[in-house]
C-alpha positions in Angstrom: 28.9 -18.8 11.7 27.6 -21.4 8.9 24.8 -22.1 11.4 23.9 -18.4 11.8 23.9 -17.5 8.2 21.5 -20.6 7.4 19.7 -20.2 10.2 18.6 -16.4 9.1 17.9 -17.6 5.8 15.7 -20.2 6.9 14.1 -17.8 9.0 13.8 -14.8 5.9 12.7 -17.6 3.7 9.9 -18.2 6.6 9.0 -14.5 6.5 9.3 -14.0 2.6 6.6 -16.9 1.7 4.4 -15.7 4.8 4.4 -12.5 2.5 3.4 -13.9 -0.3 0.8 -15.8 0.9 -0.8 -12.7 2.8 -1.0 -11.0 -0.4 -2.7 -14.0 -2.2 -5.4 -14.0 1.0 -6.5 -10.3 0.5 -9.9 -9.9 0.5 -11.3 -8.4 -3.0 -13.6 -5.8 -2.8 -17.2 -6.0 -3.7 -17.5 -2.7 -5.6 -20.5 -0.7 -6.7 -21.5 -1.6 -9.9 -19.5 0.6 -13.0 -21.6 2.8 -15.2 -21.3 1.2 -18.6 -18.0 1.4 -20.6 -16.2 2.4 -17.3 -14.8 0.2 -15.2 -13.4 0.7 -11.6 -9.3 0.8 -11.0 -7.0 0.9 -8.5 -5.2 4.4 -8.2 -4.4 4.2 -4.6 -3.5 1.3 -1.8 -2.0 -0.2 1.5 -2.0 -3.6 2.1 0.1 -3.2 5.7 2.8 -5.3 4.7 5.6 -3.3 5.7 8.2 -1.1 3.5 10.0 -3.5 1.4 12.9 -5.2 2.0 12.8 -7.4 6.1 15.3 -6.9 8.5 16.0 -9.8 11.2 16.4 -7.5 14.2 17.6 -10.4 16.3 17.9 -14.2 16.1 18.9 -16.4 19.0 19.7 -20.4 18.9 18.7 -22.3 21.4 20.3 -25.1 23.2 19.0 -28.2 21.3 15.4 -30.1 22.9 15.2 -33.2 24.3 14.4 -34.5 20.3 17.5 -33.2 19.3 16.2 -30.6 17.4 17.4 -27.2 17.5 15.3 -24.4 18.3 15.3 -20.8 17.0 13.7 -17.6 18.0 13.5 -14.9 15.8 12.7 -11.1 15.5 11.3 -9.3 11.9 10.8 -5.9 12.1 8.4 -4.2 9.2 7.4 -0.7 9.3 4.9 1.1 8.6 5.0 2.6 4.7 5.9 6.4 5.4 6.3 7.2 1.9 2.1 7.0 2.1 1.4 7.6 6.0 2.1 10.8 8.4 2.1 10.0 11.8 0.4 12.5 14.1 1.7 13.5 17.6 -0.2 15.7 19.7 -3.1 15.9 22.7 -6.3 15.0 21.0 -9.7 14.5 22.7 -9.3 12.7 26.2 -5.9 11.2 25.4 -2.5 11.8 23.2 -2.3 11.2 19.2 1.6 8.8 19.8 3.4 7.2 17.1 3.9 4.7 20.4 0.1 3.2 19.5 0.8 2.8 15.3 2.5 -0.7 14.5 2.1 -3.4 12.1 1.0 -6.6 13.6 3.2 -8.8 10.7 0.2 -10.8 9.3 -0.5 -7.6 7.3 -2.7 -5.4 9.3 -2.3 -1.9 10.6 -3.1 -2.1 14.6 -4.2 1.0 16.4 -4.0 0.6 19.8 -5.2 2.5 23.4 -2.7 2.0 26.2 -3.0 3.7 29.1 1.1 5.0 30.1 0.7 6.2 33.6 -2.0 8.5 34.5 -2.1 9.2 30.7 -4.2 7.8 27.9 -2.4 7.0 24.8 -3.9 6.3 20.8 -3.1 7.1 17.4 -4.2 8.7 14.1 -2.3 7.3 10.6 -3.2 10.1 7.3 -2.2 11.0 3.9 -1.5 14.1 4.3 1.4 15.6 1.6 1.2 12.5 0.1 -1.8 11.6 -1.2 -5.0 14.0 -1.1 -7.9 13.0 -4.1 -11.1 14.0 -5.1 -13.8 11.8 -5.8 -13.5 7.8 -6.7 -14.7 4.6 -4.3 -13.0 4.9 -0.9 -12.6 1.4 0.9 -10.9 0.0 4.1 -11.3 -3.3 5.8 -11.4 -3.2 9.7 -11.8 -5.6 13.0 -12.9 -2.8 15.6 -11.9 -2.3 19.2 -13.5 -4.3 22.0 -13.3 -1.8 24.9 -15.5 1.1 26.1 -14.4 4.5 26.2 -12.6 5.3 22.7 -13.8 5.1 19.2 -12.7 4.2 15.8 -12.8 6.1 12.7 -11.9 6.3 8.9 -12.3 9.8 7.3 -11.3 12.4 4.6 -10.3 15.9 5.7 -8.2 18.8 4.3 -7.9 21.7 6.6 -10.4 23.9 4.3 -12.9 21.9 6.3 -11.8 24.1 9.1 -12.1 27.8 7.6 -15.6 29.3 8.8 -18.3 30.2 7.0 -16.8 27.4 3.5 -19.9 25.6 2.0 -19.6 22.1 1.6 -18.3 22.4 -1.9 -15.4 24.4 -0.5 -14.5 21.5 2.1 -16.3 18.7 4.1 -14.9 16.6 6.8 -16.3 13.2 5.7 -16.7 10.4 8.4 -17.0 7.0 6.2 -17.5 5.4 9.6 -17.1 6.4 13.7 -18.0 4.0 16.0 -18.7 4.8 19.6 -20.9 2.2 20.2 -19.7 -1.7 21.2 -23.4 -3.0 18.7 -24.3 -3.1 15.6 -25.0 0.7 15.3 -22.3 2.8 13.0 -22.1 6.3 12.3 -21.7 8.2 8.9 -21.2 11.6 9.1 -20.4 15.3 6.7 -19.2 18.7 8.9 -18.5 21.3 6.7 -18.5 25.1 7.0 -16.0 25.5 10.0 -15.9 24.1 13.6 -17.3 27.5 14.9 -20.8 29.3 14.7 -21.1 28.2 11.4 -20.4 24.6 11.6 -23.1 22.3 9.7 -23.1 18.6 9.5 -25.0 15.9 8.6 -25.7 12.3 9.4 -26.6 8.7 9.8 -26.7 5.7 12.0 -26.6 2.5 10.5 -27.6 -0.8 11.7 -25.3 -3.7 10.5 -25.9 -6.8 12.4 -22.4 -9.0 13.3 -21.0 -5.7 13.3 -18.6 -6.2 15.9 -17.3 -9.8 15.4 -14.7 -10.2 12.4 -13.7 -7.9 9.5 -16.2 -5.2 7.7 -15.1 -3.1 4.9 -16.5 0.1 5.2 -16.8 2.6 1.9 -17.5 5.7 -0.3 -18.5 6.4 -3.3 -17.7 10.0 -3.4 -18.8 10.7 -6.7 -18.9 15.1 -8.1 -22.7 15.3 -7.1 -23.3 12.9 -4.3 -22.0 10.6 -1.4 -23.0 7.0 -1.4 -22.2 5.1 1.7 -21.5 1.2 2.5 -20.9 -1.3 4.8 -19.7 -4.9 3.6 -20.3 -3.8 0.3 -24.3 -2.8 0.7 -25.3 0.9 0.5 -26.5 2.6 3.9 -26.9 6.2 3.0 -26.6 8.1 0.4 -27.0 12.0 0.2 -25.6 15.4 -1.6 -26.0 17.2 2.0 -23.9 20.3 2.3 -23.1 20.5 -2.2 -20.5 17.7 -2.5 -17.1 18.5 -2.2 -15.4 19.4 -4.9 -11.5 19.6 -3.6 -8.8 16.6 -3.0 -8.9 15.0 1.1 -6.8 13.0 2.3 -7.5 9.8 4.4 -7.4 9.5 8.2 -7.4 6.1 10.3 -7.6 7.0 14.0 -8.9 6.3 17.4 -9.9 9.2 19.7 -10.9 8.6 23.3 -14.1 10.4 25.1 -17.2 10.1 26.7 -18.9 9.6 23.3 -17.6 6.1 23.4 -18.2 5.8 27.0 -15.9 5.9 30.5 -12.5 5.2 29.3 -11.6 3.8 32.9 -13.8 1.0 32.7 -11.8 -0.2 29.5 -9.4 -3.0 29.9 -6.0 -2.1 28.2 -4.3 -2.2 26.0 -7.2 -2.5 23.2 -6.9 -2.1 19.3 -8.4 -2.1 15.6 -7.1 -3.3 13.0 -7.0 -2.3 9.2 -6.2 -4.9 6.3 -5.7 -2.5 4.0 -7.1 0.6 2.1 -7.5 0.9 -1.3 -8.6 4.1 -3.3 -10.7 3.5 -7.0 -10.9 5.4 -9.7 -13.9 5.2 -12.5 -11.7 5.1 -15.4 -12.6 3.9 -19.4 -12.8 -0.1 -19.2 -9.6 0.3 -22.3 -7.5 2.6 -20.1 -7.4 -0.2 -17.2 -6.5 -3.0 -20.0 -3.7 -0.9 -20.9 -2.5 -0.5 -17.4 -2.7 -4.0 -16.7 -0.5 -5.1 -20.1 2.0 -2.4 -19.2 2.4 -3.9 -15.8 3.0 -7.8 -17.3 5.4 -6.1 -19.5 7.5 -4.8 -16.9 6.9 -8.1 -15.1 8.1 -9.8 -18.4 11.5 -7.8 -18.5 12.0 -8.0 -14.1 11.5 -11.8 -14.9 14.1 -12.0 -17.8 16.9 -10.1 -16.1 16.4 -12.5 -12.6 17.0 -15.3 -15.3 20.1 -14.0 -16.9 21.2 -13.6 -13.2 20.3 -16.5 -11.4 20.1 -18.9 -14.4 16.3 -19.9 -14.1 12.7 -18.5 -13.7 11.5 -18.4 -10.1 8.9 -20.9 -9.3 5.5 -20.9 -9.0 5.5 -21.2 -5.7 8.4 -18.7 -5.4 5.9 -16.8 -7.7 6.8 -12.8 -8.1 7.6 -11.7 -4.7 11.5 -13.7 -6.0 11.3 -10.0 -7.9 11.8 -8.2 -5.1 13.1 -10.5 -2.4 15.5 -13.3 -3.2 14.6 -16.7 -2.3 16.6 -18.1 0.1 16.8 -22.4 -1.8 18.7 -20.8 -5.2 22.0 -23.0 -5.7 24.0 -19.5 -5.6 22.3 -17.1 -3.9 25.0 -14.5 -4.4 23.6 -14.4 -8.6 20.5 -12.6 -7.5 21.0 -9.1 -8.1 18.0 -7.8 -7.2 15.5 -6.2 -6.7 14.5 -6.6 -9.8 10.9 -4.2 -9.4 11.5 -0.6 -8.0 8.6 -1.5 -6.0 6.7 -4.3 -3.9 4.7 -6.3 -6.5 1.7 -4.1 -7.3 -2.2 -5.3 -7.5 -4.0 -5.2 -10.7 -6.0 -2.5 -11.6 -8.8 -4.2 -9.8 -7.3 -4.5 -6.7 -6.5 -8.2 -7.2 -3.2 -9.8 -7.2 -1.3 -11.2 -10.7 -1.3 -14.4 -11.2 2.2 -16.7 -12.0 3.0 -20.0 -13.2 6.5 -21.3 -13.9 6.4 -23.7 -16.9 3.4 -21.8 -18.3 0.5 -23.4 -19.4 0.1 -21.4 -22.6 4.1 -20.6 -22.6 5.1 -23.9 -21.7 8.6 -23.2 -21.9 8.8 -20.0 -20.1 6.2 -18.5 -17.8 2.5 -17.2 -17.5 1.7 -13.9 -15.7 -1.9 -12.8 -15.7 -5.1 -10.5 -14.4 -8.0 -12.1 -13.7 -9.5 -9.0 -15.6 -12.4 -6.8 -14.3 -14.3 -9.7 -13.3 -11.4 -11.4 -10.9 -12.6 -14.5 -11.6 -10.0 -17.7 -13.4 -12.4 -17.2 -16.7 -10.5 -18.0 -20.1 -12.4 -15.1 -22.0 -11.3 -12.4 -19.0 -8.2 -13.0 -18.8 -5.3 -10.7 -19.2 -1.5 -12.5 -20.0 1.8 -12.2 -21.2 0.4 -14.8 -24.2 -1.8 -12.6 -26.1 
């Protein structure tokens, strides 16, 4: 029983610091420049890690190897965050919307896959319907895209005012940040508005992006109250007021759908899948209003990291850094005086979408701690930075 018990915290400790370092690796967005005085925050995200708190589904030990050593294999189920994500099921297109092709791949990525289940042809569609519907703001998610023929990939906004015939733009438009059909560089970007009947309208563009289908591209929106400005990897593509702008909250949309648009679906070799790093939602906000955040969320990361002292009897690490807020490392000489978690939630981002930075002595609090933003800039600059010193 000792064996099991420090087997599965080796193995959650494994899991935990594989967490952490994920987060650190996130990609920060290259965001359109902020009219001045105004700076751009983070309002909205998922990073794909999983709903907090890991559960070891299963963990097996293995007859020790010729070396001696003994071997372990291990299960972690995470799930997909449903307190931001409704899950679809229904026909759709050529195929069926099935919670069966949504999963988390566990190095913090959404996958979206196409499976074929007997004669039928299965995908799957993740929104924020009911939970989180917005109007205007930068709109960002970074994607690998499929590999196969027959199916494409999207990332859109929608609210079913899109749907009523005979709305103007203004009233409602379905807005495609990116399809893509094709297996080249080509993307689409795309408004419907006005219904899906007789008085459907829409608008368009194709945009060449070369590399496009090898590695990860971020692919955005700047929605702003009189115009839609488009990107890929951070450069603008199209930009246009086409329709009058919409002017009422959509939600977000991640899917696959599967037609002859993106060719003959038999001659795909399944299962196939995209992937999504994360999307993050930006707000323009007053450059003083996301300072203020940002100081209000090292304060609460000042009091989460004075109560896990009083508990455990030390400051976590550096390399334990705050993620010991939430799950409880597994080397503490009593485990059982964690008490956590000691943050309602998983650790958040700055406002700029980066993560906070920890160091444990500090280097300006050399007998505590140091937790900092980077500041707007994101950059380890002195004159930027944002800490629990000053």
């Amino acid at each position: 029983m000792n064996l099991l018990r420090t087997i599965l915290a080796v193995t959650l400790s494994v899991v935990s610091a594989g967490l952490a370092v994920a987060q650190e690796s996130k990609a920060r967005d290259d965001l359109p420049p902020a009219p001045e005085g105004k700076t751009w925050k983070l309002v909205w995200h998922d990073e794909f890690e999983g709903t907090p708190g890991l559960t070891v589904k299963a963990v097996e030990v293995l007859p020790p190897a010729t070396d001696g050593k003994t071997r372990i294999l291990g299960w972690q189920e995470r799930n997909l965050d449903t307190s931001k994500w409704d899950v679809p099921e229904y026909k759709r297109q050529g195929g069926y919307w099935s919670r069966k092709a949504i999963s988390l791949d566990g190095k913090g990525h959404l996958a979206i896959s196409t499976l074929k289940e007997g004669d039928k042809f299965i995908d799957g569609c993740v929104r924020t319907k009911g939970k989180f519907e917005h109007t205007f703001g930068y709109y960002v998610a970074r994607i690998q895209l499929q590999k196969q023929p027959g199916h494409w990939t999207a990332f859109w906004l929608y609210n079913v005012s899109v749907g009523k015939d005979g709305n103007d733009g203004r009233q409602g438009t379905e807005i495609d940040i990116y399809e893509k059909p094709w297996l080249d560089d080509r993307v689409q970007q795309t408004l419907h508005w006005g219904g899906y009947g007789k008085h459907h309208k829409s608008s368009g563009n194709v945009a060449k992006v070369p590399g496009l289908m090898e590695g990860w591209h971020t692919f955005g929106l700047w929605w702003k109250p009189d115009e839609y400005v488009f990107y890929v990897d951070g450069k603008e593509t199209w930009r246009t007021k086409a329709g009058g702008v919409c002017q009422v909250p959509l939600y977000v949309k991640l899917s696959d759908e599967i037609g002859p648009w993106g060719g003959d679906i038999k001659k795909a070799k399944l299962p196939d899948q995209f992937l999504v790093d994360y999307v993050r939602v930006y707000d323009l906000v007053e450059m003083a209003d996301a300072i203020d955040t940002a100081k209000k969320q090292i304060a609460l990361f000042k009091t989460a990291l004075e109560l896990y002292q009083l508990d455990v009897g030390s400051l976590p690490t550096t390399t334990q850094g705050l993620e010991a807020l939430r799950r409880p490392p597994t080397n503490l000489p009593n485990p059982a005086k964690w008490a956590g978690p000691y943050l309602e939630n998983d650790v958040p981002l700055d406002p700029w979408g980066n993560p906070y930075q920890y160091g444990c002595p500090g280097k300006h609090n050399p007998g505590s701690f140091d937790v900092w933003s980077c500041g707007p800039g994101g950059k380890h600059e002195t004159k930027d930075l944002i800490g629990n010193w000053r």
